[in-house]
C-alpha distance (Angstrom), angle and dihedral (degrees) to the residues before:
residue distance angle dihedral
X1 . . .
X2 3.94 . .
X3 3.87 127.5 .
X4 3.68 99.1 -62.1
X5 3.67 93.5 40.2
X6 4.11 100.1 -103.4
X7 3.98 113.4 155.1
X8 3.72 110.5 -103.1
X9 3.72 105.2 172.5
X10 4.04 138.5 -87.5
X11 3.59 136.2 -70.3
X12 3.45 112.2 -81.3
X13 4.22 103.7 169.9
X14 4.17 135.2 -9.9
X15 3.62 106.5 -135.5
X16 4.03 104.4 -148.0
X17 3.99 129.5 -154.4
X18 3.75 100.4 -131.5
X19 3.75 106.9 -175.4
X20 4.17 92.0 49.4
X21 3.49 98.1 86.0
X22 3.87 149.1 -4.7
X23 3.89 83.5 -91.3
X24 3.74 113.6 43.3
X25 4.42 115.7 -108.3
X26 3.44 126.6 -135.5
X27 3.52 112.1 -109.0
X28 3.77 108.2 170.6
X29 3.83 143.7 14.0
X30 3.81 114.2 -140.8
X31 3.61 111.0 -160.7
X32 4.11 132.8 -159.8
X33 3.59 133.9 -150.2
X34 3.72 143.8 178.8
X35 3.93 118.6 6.5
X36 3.63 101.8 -119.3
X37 2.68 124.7 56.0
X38 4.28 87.3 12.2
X39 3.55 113.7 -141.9
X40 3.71 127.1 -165.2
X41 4.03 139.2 -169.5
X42 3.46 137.6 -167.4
X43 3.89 129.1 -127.5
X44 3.71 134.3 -160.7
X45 4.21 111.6 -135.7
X46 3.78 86.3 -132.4
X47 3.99 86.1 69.2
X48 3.43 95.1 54.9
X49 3.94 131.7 100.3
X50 3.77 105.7 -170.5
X51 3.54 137.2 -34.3
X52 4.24 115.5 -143.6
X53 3.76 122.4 114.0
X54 3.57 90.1 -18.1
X55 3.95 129.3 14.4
X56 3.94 117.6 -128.5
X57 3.97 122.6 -159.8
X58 3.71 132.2 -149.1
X59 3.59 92.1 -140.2
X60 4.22 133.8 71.5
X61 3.60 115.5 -105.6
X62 3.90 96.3 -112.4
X63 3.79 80.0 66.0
X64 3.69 90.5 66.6
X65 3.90 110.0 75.1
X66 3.95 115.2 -152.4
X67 3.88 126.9 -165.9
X68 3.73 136.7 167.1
X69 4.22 93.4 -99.8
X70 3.71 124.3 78.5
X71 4.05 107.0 -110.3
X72 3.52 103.4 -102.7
X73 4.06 117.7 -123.2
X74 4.02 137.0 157.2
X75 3.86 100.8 -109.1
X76 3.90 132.5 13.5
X77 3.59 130.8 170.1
X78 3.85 100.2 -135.5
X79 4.14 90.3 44.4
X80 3.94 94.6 37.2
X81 3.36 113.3 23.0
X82 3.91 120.7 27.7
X83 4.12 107.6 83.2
X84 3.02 94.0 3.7
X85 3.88 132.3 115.5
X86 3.14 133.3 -103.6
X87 4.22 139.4 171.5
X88 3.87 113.9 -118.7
X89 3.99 98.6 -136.8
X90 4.23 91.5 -157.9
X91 4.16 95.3 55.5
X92 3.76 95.7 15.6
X93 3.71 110.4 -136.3
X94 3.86 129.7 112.5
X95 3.87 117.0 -95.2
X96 3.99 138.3 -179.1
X97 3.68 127.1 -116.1
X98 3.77 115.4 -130.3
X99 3.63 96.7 169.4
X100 4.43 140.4 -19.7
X101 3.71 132.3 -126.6
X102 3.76 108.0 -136.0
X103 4.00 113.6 -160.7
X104 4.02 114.8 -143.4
X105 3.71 115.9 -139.7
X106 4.13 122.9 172.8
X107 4.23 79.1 -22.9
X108 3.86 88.1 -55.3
X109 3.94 113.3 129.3
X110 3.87 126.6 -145.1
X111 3.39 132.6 -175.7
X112 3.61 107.4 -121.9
X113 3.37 115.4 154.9
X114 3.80 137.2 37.9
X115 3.98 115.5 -151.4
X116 3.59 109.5 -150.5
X117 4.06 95.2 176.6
X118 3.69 138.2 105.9
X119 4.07 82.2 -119.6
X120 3.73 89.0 67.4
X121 4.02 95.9 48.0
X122 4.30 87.7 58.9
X123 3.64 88.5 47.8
X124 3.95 94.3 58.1
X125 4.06 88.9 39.7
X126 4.00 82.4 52.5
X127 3.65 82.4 -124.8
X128 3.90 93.1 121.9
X129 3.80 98.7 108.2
X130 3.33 104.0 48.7
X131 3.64 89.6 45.1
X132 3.47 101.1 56.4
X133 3.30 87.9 45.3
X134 3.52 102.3 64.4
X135 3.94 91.4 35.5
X136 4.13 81.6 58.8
X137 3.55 93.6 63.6
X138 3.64 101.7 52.6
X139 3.90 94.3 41.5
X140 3.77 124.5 -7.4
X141 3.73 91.7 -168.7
X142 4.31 95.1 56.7
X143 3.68 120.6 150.1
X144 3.87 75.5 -122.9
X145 3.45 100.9 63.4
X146 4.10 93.7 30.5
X147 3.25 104.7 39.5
X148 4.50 129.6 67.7
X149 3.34 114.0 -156.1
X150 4.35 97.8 -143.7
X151 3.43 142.6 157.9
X152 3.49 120.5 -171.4
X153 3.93 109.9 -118.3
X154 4.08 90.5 -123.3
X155 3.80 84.6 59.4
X156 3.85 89.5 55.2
X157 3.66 135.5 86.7
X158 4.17 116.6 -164.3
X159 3.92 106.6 -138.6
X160 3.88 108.3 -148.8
X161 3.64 136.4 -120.5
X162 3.44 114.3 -137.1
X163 3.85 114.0 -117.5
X164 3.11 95.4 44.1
X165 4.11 116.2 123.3
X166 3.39 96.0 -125.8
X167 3.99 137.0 9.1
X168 3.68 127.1 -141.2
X169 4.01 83.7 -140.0
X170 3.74 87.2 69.8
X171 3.64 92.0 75.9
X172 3.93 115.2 90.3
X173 3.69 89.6 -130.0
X174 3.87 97.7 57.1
X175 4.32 83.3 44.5
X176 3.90 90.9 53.2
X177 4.46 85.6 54.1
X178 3.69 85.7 51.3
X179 3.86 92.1 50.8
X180 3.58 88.5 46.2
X181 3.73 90.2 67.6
X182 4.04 114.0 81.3
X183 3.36 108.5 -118.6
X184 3.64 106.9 -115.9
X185 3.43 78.7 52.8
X186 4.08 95.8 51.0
X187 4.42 81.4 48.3
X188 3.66 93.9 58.5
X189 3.96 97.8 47.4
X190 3.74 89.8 44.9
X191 4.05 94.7 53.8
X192 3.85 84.1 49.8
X193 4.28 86.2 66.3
X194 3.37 120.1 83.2
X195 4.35 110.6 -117.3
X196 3.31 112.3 -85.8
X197 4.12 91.4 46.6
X198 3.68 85.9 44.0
X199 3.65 96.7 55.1
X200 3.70 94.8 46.4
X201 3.66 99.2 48.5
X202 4.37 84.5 50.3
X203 3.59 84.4 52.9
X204 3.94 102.0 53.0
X205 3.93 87.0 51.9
X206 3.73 116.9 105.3
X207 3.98 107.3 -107.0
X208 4.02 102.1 -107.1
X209 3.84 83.4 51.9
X210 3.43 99.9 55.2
X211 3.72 86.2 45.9
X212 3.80 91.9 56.8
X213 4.32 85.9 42.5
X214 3.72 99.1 47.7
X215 3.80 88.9 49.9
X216 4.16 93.2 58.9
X217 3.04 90.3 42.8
X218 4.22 128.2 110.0
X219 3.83 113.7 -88.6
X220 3.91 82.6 -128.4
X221 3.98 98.3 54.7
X222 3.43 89.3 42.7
X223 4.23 91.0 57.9
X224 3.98 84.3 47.9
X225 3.66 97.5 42.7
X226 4.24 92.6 53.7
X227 3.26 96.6 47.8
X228 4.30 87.2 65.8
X229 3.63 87.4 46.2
X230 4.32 130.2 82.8
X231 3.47 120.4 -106.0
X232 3.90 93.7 -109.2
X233 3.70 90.9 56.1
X234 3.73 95.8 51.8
X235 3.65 91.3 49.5
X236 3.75 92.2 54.9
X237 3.43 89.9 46.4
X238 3.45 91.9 46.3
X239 4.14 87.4 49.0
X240 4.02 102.3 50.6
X241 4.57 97.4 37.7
X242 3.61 104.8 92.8
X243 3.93 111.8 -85.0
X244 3.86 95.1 -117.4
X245 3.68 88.2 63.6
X246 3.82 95.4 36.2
X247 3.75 85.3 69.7
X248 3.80 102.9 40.9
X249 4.27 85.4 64.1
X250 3.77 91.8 41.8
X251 3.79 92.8 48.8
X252 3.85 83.5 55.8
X253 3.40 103.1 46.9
X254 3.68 119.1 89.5
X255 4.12 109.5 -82.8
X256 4.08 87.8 -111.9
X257 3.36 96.4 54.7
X258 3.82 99.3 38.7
X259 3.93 84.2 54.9
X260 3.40 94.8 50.8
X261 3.41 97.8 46.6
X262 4.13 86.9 51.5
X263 3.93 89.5 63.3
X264 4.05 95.7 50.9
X265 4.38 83.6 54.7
X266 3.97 124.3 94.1
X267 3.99 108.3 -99.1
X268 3.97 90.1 -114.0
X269 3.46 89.7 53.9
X270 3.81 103.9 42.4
X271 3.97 84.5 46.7
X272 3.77 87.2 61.2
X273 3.66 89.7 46.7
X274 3.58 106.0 52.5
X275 3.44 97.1 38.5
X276 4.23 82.5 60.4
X277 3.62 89.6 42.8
X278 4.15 87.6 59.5
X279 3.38 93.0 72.0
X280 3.75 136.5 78.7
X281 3.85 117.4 -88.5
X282 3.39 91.4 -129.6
X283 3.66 102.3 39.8
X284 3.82 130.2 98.9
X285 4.25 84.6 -101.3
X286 3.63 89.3 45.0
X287 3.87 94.1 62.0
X288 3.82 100.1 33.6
X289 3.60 126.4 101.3
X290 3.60 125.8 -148.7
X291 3.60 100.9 -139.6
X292 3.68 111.2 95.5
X293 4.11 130.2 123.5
X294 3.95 113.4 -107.5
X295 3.56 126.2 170.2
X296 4.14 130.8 -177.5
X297 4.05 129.5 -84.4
X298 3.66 80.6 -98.0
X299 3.84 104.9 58.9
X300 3.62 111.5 108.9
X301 3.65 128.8 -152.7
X302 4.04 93.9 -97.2
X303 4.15 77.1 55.2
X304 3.82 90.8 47.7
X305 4.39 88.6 47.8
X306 3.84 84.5 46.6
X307 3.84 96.7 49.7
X308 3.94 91.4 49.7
X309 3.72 97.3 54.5
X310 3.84 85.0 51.4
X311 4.05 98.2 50.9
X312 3.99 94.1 42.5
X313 3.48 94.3 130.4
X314 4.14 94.5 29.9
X315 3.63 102.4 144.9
X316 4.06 90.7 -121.8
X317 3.48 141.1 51.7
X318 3.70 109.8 -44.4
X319 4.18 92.6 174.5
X320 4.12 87.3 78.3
X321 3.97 126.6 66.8
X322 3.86 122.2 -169.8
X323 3.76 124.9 -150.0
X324 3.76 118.9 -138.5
X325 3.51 139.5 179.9
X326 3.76 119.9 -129.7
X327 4.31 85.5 -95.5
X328 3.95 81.3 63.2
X329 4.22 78.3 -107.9
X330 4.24 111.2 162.7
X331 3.42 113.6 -109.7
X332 3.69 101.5 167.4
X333 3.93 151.7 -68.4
X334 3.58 123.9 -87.0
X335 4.00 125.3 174.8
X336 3.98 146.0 -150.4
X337 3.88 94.0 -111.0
X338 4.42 82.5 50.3
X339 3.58 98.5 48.7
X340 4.05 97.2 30.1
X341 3.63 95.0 100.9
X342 4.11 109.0 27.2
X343 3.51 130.6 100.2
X344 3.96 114.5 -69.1
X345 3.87 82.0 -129.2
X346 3.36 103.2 49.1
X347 4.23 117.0 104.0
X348 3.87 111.4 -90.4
X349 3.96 81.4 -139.1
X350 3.62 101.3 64.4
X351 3.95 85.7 47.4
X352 4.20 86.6 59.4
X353 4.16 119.7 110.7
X354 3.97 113.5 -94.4
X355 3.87 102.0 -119.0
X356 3.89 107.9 60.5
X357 3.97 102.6 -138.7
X358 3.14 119.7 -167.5
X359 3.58 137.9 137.6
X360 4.28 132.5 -140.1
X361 4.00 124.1 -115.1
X362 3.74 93.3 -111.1
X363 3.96 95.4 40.6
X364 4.23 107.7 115.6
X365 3.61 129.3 -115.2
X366 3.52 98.9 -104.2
X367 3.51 86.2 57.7
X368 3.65 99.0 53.0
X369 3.67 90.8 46.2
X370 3.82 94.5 54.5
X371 3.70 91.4 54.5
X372 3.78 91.9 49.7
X373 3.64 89.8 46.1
X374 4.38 92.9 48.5
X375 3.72 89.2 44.3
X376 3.88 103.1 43.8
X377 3.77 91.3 -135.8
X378 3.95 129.3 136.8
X379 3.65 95.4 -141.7
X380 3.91 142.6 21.3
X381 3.85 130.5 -157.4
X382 3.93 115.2 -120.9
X383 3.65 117.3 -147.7
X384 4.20 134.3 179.3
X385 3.33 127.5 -109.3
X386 4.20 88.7 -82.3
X387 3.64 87.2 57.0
X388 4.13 87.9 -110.0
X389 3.88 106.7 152.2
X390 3.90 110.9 -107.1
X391 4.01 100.4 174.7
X392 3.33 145.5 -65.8
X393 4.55 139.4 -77.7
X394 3.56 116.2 -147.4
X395 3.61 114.7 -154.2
X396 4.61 86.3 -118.7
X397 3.82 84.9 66.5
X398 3.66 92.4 49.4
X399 3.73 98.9 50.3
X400 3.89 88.3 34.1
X401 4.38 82.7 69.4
X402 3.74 101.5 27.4
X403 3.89 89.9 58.9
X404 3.95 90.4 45.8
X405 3.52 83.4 49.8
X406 3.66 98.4 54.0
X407 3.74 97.1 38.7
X408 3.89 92.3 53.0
X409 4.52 85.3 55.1
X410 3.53 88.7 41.6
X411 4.12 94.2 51.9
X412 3.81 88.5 39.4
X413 4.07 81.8 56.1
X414 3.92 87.9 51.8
């Protein structure tokens, strides 16, 4: 209704003001009329009076311009909000909003809640009522009845759709939520979107995060997620993931692509590759990675502290240190927890285990995983048949191809 209480239409959209607050502000009223041809109008908040059963304006109706085009804005609750998903930051998974809770303060409206139950769907539909009702008689006390199913907006994260104009993720606050998230975590709630969500959200994220996302993420998403993506942003991707996992995607992409893909990389880093690629999938070679930190029979432990600090963001384990000759010949393993409390002067070699583990390039899973298993360690060098260091298996890779293994006997069984 406008000032002098003449009809105008009905409430079509509330266009919201994301970045002012914790909780999103309305900002605007956009208002329908007519059924064909539609018409809609846009209203500021400052021209409104109250909003209950009816909403009253402070302004005359020829004030109020209509035209066949939805007023564009940034963020609106119908458009970017209702069915559509969105990850819950407290238990980390990806829901659907039925309906929002807005909170009324001095006749300013937030959004404060997101309603992620069936409840919430009846109440848009207008089917609440009738509903409830017949959920009463059966059992007054239902979960249904009993039970909200919120989230509180601050614990939510909007995932964007892309063509959009603008994306709520663009703001730095809605970015810090993300980072929030671990990132094995952030991988599983972006394989539960379908594509096109899944490659926007991957492309709002700051690059060392999607680094650390693409890596824990399933060897099948990643195949779907590169083929949305440019050639120079696979090869980067390709470049900073750790190299053991760079190789398990190229080995299962098809042979054209994987050599393509090997002629957009660095030459370091595509001589690290195809020199993993050379050896058998299944193989001791085949699951190593060649990122580890090594240092020289004459390192001490001030020179293992020192080499730590450097590597704090080293894509691999940086827990383990490998002693080396100046041939690049294994010595042995030493660790933080050995060399914590000795002398910063004494040799990192005397600090190393007793038994020298290690395993050969050609040596089989099952043997590598045996070894781990009679040694209680999370990783084990792999050396060549000159006992030259070639890389390194972590005891995730292991388990990552012993379960595959065991799942494919069992579903042959079924």
């Amino acid at each position: 209704m406008d000032a002098q209480g003449k009809w105008l239409g009905q409430l079509h959209d509330i266009a919201m003001s994301p970045s002012s607050d914790i909780y999103p502000k309305a900002s605007e009223l956009i208002i329908r009329r007519g059924s064909y041809p539609r018409e809609y109008a846009k209203v500021n908040w400052e021209d409104i009076i109250y909003i209950a059963e009816q909403g009253r304006l402070k302004i005359l109706s020829d004030q109020v311009q209509f035209s066949k085009e939805i007023p564009k804005c940034d963020f609106t609750l119908r458009r970017d909000i209702f069915d559509q998903q969105v990850v819950d930051i407290d238990d980390q998974r990806v829901v659907r909003v039925n309906d929002i809770y807005l909170l009324c303060v001095e006749n300013q409206y937030y959004a404060a809640n997101v309603d992620v139950g069936l409840r919430g769907i009846f109440r848009r539909l207008g089917w609440s009522g009738l509903i409830d009702f017949i959920v009463s008689c059966y059992n007054s006390k239902s979960p249904y009845l009993t039970q909200e199913k919120l989230i509180p907006w601050k614990a939510t994260q909007v995932l964007p759709k892309l063509g959009r104009m603008k994306s709520v993720l663009k703001i730095e606050v809605a970015k810090n939520k993300l980072n929030s998230i671990p990132p094995s975590a952030l991988a599983d709630i972006i394989q539960d979107l379908d594509l096109y969500a899944r490659v926007s959200v991957f492309k709002s994220m700051e690059t060392v995060l999607q680094n650390k996302v693409f890596t824990d993420m399933a060897l099948t998403a990643k195949e779907e997620l590169i083929d949305q993506l440019s050639e120079g942003e696979v090869a980067q991707l390709i470049t900073n993931i750790p190299a053991d996992e760079a190789t398990d995607l190229l080995m299962k992409l098809p042979r054209e692509k994987t050599h393509h893909l090997m002629g957009l990389l660095g030459s370091e880093t595509n001589k690290k590759l195809r020199k993993l690629l050379s050896f058998a999938k299944d193989s001791a070679g085949g699951l190593m990675t060649t990122e580890y930190l090594y240092l020289k029979s004459d390192a001490t432990v001030e020179d293992g502290f020192n080499k730590i600090k450097e590597n704090i963001n080293f894509p691999g384990t940086i827990f383990f240190l490998y002693i080396v000759d100046e041939n690049h010949k294994y010595l042995g393993t030493t660790s933080l927890r050995r060399f914590f409390t000795e002398n910063p002067k004494t040799l990192l070699l005397h600090t190393c285990y007793p038994e020298n583990i290690h395993v050969y390039t050609d040596d089989s899973v099952e043997q590598v995983a045996l070894l781990l298993e009679r040694h209680k360690s999370s990783s084990i060098p792999v050396v060549n048949a000159q006992d030259i260091l070639q890389g390194i298996i972590t005891i995730d890779d292991v388990l990552e191809i012993l379960i595959s293994m065991v799942w494919h006997k069992y579903d042959e069984k079924l």
